[in-house]
C-alpha positions in Angstrom: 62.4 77.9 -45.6 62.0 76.4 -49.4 64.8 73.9 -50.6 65.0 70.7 -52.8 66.1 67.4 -51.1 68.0 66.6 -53.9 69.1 69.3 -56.2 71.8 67.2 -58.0 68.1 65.7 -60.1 68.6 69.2 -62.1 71.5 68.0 -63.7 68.8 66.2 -66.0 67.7 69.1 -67.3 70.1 68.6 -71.1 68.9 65.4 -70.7 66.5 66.0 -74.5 69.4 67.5 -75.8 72.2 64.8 -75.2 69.8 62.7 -76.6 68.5 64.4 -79.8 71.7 65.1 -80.5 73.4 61.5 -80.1 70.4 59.5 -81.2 69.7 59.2 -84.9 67.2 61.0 -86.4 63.5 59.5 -87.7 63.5 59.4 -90.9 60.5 61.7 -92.0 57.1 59.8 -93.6 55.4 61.3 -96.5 51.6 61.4 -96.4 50.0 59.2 -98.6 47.2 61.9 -99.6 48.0 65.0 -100.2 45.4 67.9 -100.0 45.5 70.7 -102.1 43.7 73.6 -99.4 45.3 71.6 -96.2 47.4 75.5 -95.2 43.9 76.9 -95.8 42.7 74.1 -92.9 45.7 74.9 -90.9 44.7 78.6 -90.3 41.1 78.0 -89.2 42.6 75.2 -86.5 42.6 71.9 -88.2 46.5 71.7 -87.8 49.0 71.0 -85.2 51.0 73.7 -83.2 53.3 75.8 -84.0 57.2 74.5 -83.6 58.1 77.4 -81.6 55.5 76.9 -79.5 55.4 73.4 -79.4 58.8 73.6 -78.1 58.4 76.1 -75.9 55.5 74.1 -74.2 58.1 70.7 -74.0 60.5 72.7 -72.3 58.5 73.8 -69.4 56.8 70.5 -68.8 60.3 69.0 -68.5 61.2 72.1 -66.1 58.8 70.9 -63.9 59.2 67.3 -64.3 62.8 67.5 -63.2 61.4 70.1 -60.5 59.2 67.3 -58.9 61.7 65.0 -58.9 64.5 66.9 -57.1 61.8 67.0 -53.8 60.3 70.4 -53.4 60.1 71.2 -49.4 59.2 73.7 -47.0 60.3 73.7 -43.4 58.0 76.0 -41.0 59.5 77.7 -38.0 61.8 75.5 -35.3 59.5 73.8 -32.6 60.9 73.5 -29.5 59.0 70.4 -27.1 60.6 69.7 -23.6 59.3 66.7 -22.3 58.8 64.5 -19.2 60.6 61.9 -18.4 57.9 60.0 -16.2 55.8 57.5 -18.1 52.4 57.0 -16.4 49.9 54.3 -16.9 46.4 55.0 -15.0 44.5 51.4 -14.5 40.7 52.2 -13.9 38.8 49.2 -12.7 35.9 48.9 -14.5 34.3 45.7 -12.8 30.5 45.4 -12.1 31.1 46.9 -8.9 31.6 50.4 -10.4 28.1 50.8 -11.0 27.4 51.5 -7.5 25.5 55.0 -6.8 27.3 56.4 -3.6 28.8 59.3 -5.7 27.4 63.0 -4.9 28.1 65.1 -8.4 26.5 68.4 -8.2 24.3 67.2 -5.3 22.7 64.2 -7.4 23.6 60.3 -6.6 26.1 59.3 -9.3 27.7 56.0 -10.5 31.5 55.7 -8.8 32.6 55.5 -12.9 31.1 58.5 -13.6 33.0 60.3 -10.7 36.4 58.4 -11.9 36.1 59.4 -15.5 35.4 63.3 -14.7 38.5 63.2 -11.7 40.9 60.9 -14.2 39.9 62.9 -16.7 40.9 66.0 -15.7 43.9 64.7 -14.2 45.2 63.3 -17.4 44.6 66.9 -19.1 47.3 68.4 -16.7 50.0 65.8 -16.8 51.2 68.1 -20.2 54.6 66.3 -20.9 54.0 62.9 -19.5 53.7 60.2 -21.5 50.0 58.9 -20.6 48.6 55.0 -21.1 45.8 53.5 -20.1 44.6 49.9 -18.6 41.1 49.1 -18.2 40.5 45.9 -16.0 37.6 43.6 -14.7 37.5 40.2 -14.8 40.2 41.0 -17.3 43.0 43.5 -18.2 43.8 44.9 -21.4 46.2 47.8 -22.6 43.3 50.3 -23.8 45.9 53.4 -24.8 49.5 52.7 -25.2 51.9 55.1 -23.7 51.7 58.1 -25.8 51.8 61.7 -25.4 48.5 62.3 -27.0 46.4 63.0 -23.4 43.5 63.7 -25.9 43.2 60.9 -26.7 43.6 58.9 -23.6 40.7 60.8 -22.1 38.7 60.2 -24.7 39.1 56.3 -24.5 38.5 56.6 -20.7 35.2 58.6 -21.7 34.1 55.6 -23.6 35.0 53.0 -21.2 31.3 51.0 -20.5 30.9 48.3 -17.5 31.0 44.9 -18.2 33.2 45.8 -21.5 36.5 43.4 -19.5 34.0 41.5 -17.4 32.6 41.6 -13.7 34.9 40.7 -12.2 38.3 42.6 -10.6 41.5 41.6 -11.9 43.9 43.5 -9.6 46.6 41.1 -10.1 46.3 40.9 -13.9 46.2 44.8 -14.2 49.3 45.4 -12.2 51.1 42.6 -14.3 50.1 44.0 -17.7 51.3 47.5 -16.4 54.5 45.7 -15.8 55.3 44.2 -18.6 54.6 47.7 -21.0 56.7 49.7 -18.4 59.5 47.3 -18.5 60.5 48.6 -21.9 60.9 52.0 -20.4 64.2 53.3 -18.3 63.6 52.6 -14.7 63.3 56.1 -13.1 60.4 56.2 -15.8 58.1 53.9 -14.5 54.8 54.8 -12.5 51.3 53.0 -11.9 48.6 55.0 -10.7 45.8 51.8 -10.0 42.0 52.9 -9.0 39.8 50.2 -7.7 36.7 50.1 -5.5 36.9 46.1 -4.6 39.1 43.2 -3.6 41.0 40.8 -5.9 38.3 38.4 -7.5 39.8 37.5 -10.7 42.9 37.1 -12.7 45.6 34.4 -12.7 48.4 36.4 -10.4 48.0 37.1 -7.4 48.3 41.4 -6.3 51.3 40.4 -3.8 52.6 38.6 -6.6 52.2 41.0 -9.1 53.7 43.7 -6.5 57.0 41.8 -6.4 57.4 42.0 -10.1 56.6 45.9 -10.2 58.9 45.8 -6.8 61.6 44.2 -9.0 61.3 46.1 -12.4 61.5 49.2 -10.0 58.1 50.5 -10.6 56.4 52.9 -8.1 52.7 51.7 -7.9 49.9 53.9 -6.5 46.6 52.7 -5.3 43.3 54.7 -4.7 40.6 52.6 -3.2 37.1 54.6 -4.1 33.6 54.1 -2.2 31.5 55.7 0.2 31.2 53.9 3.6 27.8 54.5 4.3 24.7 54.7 1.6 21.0 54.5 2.1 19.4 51.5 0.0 15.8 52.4 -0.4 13.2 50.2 0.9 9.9 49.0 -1.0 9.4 50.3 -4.0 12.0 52.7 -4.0 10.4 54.3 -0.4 11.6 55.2 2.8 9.5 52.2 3.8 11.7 49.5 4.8 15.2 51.6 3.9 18.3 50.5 5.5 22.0 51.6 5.7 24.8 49.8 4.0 28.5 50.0 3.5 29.0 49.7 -0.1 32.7 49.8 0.3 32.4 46.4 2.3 34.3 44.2 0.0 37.2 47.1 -0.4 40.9 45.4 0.1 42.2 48.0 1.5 45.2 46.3 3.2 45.7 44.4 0.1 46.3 47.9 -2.0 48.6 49.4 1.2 50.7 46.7 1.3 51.5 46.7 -2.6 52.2 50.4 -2.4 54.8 49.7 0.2 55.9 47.1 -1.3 56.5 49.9 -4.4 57.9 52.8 -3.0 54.3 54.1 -3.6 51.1 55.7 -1.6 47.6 54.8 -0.9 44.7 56.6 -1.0 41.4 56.2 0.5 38.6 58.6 -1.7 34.7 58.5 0.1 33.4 61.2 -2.5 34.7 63.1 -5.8 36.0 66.0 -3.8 38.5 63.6 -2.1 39.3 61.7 -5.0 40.2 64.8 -7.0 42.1 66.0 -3.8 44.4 62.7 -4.2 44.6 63.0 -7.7 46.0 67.0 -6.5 48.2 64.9 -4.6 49.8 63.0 -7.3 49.9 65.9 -9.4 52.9 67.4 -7.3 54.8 64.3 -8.5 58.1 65.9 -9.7 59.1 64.8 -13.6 62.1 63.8 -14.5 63.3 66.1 -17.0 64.9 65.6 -20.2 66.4 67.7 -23.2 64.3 69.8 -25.0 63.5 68.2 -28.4 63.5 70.8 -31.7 61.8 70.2 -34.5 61.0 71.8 -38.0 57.6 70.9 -39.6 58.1 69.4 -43.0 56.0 69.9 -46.1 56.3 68.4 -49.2 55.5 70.4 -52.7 56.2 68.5 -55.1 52.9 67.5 -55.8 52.7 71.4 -57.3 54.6 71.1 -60.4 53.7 67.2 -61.3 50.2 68.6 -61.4 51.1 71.6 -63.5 53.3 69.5 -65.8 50.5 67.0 -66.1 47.7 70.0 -66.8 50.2 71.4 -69.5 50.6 67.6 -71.0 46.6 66.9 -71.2 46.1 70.8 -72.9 49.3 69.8 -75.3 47.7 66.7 -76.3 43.6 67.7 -76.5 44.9 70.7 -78.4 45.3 69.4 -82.3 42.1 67.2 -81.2 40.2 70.4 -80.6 41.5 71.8 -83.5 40.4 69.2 -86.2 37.0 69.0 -84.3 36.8 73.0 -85.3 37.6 72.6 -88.5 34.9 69.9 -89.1 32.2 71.9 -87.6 33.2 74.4 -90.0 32.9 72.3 -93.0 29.6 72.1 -92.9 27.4 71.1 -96.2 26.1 74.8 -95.9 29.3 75.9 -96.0 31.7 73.4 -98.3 31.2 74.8 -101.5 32.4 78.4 -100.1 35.4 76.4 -98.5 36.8 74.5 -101.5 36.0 77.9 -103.6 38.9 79.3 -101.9 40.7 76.3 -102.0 40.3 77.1 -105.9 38.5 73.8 -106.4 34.7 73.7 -107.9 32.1 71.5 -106.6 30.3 69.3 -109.2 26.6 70.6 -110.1 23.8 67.9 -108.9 21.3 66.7 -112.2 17.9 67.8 -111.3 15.5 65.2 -111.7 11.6 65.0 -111.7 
């Protein structure tokens, strides 16, 4: 639908007439050279427009000066978005730790990250209507994606998450208390932490007890997934079977640590091995059931009146270059070839030139 934001701007348009006719009139200058054949310039283009047309040509640039002004806009068709009311932050530990190869991805030994971001990723493509944010933590936390309901880009600043970027560490504390403090703003039946981690608390100025109380208290359900396989082949000398041993790479896993603050939440804990369970879990919370809210409606706004200030600009630049182009005409015309043949019509003779030897 076209309409003008503010249509009262036409009332403008007799603007140039209230004011030629209050304002006193310039009092005309005489030239101080006349020229005798200047009509004869006039009709090969050395003169200025016509008045008619001149006036004609003021008119519509005003037209569409007034036009711009008044706010041309077109609204598309109604939008209707119904959204969650469940804000989610996902904290993914990114510690040293994460590096570990005990992940089977199509049958090849994979980095536990690499699992994480293709599970995480694919769960944040599916929560459609939650708003998403995302905390990356090692030795430190930070807030890496506000909540937002832009899952695109969420994902794509998990994808890009390196090791080592927030240290080697694993700030479980910290994570949970920066989650806190953004969800805080948020109404309460709004507020969930989903926290991945594949180590024990090693970092970080608060505690993760400590930082459970406060989610406890701000009434935010917190979910913990502790990933890692329990048993992994390290390869002996020289990457051989020779000297090869089992290991536990989930050995420094706090798993009672990340039960007790889901308790303490209201929340669930989740053991992963391999990709297939963690994607399972991530299933799991899936079936979480939004809150919902009112659909929101919306019209998409465009604004035009970038369409006639252009064309009123275009017919300014051709009103002014016009007399320009003219004059520059009727000089190339006036050539020496051709002077004598011009002022003959103007019924002026040229002098003759004195031969001399």
């Amino acid at each position: 639908m076209f309409e003008f934001a503010w249509p009262w701007v036409f009332a403008l348009l007799p603007l140039p007439l209230l004011a030629r006719g209050l304002l006193p009139r310039a009092k005309p200058l005489s030239s101080a050279l006349k020229v005798p054949f200047y009509a004869e310039l006039s009709q090969h283009g050395g003169g200025s427009p016509s008045n008619l047309l001149n006036l004609a040509l003021m008119t519509v640039i005003w037209v569409l000066l007034i036009a711009a002004a008044a706010r041309p806009q077109w609204y598309g068709e109604p939008i209707t978005q119904t959204s969650s009311a469940r804000d989610l932050l996902v904290a993914v530990d990114i510690s040293g730790s994460m590096e570990t190869p005990d992940m089977l991805l199509n049958g090849r030994p994979a980095m536990r990250i690499k699992a994480v971001k293709d599970v995480v990723g694919d769960f944040v493509e599916r929560r459609k209507g939650d708003r998403l944010g995302l905390v990356l933590f090692g030795t430190r936390a930070y807030l890496q994606a506000p909540l937002t309901f832009d899952r695109e880009t969420v994902d794509t600043l998990l994808q890009e998450a390196q090791i080592g970027f927030a240290g080697q560490g694993t700030a479980i504390g910290d994570a949970i208390g920066l989650s806190v403090k953004r969800l805080t703003q948020r109404p309460a039946e709004q507020r969930v932490l989903i926290l991945l981690t594949d180590g024990a608390n090693t970092a970080g100025e608060v505690s993760p007890l400590k930082a459970a109380e406060l989610a406890q208290q701000a009434g935010i359900t917190v979910y913990t997934v502790g990933i890692g396989a329990e048993e992994m082949v390290q390869p002996g000398l020289l990457g051989s079977r020779f000297g090869a041993r089992r290991i536990n790479p989930s050995r420094d896993l706090d798993s009672e640590t990340l039960q007790a603050i889901a308790d303490k939440t209201g929340g669930r804990y989740f053991r992963a091995h391999n990709p297939e369970e963690l994607a399972q879990i991530y299933r799991e919370l899936d079936k979480l059931e939004p809150v919902e809210q009112e659909a929101a409606s919306y019209r998409p706004l465009k604004s035009l009146y970038i369409w006639p200030l252009g064309a009123a600009l275009l017919l300014a630049l051709l009103w002014a270059a016009a007399p320009l182009l003219g004059t520059a005409t009727a000089k190339l015309r006036l050539t020496p070839g051709r002077a004598e043949l011009q002022l003959g019509k103007a019924g002026l003779r040229p002098a003759h030139r004195r031969k001399t030897t």
